[in-house]
MIDO-268025 format. One line per 8 residues: number of its first residue (from 1); for each residue x, y, z of C-alpha. Coordinates in steps of 0.05 Angstrom, whole numbers, plus 5000, padded with zeros to 4 digits. Layout:
// residues N
NUM = X Y Z | ...
END
This chain:
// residues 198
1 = 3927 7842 1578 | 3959 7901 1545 | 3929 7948 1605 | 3967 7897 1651 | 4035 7908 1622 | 4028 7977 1616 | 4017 7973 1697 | 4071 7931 1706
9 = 4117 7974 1667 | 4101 8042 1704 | 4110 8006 1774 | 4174 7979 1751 | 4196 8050 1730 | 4171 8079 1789 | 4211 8033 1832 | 4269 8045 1798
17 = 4255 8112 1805 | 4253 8110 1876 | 4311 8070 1883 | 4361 8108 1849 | 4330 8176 1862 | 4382 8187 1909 | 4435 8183 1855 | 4401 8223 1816
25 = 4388 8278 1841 | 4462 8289 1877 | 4496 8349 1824 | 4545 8398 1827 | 4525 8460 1858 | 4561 8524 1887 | 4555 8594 1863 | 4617 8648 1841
33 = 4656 8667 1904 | 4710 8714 1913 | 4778 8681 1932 | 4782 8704 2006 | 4717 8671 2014 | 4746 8610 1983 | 4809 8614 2025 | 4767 8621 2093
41 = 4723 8568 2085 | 4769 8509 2068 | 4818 8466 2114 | 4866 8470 2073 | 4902 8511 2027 | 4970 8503 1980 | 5015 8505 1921 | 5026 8431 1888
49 = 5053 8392 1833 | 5004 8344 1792 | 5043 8280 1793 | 4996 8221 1774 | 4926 8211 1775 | 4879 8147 1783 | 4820 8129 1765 | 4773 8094 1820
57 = 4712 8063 1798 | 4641 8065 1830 | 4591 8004 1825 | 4544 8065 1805 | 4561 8096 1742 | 4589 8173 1752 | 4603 8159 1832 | 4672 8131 1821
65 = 4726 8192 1833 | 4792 8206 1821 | 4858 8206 1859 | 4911 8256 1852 | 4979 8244 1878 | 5014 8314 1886 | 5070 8343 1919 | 5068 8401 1958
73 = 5108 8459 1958 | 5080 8508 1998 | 5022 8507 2055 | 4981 8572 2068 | 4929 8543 2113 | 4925 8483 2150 | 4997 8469 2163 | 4984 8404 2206
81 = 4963 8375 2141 | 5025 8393 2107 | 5042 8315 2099 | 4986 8303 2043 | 5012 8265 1988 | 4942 8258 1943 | 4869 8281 1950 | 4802 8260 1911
89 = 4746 8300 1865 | 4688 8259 1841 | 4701 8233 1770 | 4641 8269 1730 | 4651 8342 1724 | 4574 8343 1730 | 4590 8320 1806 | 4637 8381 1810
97 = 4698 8334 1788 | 4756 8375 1754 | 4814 8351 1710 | 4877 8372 1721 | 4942 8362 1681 | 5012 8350 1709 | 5031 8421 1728 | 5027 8460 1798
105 = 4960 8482 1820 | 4943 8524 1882 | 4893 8481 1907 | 4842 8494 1972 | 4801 8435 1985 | 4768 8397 2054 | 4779 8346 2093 | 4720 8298 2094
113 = 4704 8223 2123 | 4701 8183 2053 | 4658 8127 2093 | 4609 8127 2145 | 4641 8122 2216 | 4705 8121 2191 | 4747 8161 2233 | 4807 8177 2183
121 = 4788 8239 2133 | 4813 8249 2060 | 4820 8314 2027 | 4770 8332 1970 | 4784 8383 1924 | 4727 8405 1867 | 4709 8451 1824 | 4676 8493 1889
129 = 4737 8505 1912 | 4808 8545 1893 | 4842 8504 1835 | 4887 8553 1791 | 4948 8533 1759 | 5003 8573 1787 | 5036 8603 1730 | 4965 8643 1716
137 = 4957 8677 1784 | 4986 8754 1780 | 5046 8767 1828 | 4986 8813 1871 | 4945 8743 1882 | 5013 8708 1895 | 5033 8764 1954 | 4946 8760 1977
145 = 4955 8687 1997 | 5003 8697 2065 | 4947 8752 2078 | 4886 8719 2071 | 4900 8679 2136 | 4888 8745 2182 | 4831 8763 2146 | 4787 8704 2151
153 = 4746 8750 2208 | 4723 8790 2161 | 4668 8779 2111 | 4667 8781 2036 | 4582 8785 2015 | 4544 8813 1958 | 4494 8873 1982 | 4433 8885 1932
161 = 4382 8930 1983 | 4410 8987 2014 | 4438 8997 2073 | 4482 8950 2071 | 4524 8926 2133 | 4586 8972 2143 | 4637 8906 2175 | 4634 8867 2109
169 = 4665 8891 2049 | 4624 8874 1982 | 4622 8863 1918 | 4590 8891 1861 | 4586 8835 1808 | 4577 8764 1833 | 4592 8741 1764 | 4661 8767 1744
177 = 4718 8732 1779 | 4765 8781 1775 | 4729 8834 1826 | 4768 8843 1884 | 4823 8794 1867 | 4877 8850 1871 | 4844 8872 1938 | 4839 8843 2012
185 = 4776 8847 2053 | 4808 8866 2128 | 4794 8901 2190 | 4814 8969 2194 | 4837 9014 2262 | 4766 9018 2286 | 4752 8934 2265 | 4716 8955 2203
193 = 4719 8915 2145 | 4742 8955 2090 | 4780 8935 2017 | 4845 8940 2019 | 4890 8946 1953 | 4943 8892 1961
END
């Protein structure tokens, strides 16, 4: 009898198991990146004011997300989107989810279909992507934003075998932030890619 609850137990477990290992195993996950490579890769990117934030619950605990209504100030890329007036981040900073208080941010963040064959797309914005409050970036990162559009053809990588390819422009420490932040990775005379001190 005992041998047949122990059974029934584990199959239970495993079923449960099974059905929520799709929850489970969803984390954040996304590696240091240099801000140009930030800049390049979203849809959009701009300067906002915090204004409110709600809280939007999940039936599954940790999927429910917040929504922050903002104001924006300033667009640097994707200016057709200029009209936003809130975006979302998952609610658990373990699903890359970031609080933010009511200050102004620059933000970079994508646009992404929140159901399944819905046509209309909402703009994420997590802790993969640019969120710094404003007052913090140097006047050099400031005067880098209106450039980083132009440069998005050139690449910002990490080289660790020589030789390394002479049209990207890399760094030497994938761990500290601040590496290139005063610089711009663009194409030179010839169309190298070469740092460029802003």
């Amino acid at each position: 009898m005992m041998k047949m609850k122990m059974c029934v137990t584990a199959g239970l477990l495993f079923l449960m198991c099974v059905c929520l290992k799709e929850h489970m195993l969803e984390a954040c996950s996304c590696g240091p990146a240099h801000p140009q490579e930030l800049f390049c890769h979203a849809d959009v990117v701009f300067k906002a004011r915090v204004l409110s934030m709600k809280l939007i619950k999940s039936m599954y605990p940790g999927e429910g997300y917040f929504k922050f209504n903002i104001n924006i100030t300033k667009m640097y890329k994707g200016f057709e989107h200029a009209g936003i007036k809130h975006f979302f981040t998952p609610e658990d900073e373990g699903m890359c989810g970031i609080s933010l208080t009511r200050s102004v941010y620059l933000f970079s963040g994508k646009l992404v279909s929140r159901h399944e064959g819905h046509a209309k797309k909402s703009l994420t914005v997590d802790l993969c992507d640019i969120v710094k409050h404003w007052s913090r970036l140097s006047k050099t990162e400031k005067k880098i934003l209106s450039v980083h559009r132009k440069a998005c053809n050139c690449q910002v990588s990490h080289c660790y075998i020589e030789p390394c390819d002479e049209n990207k422009c890399y760094l030497r420490d994938i761990y500290d932030p601040d590496e290139g932040s005063q610089s711009i990775c663009m194409a030179n005379s010839t169309g190298s890619c070469r740092w460029i001190n802003a």
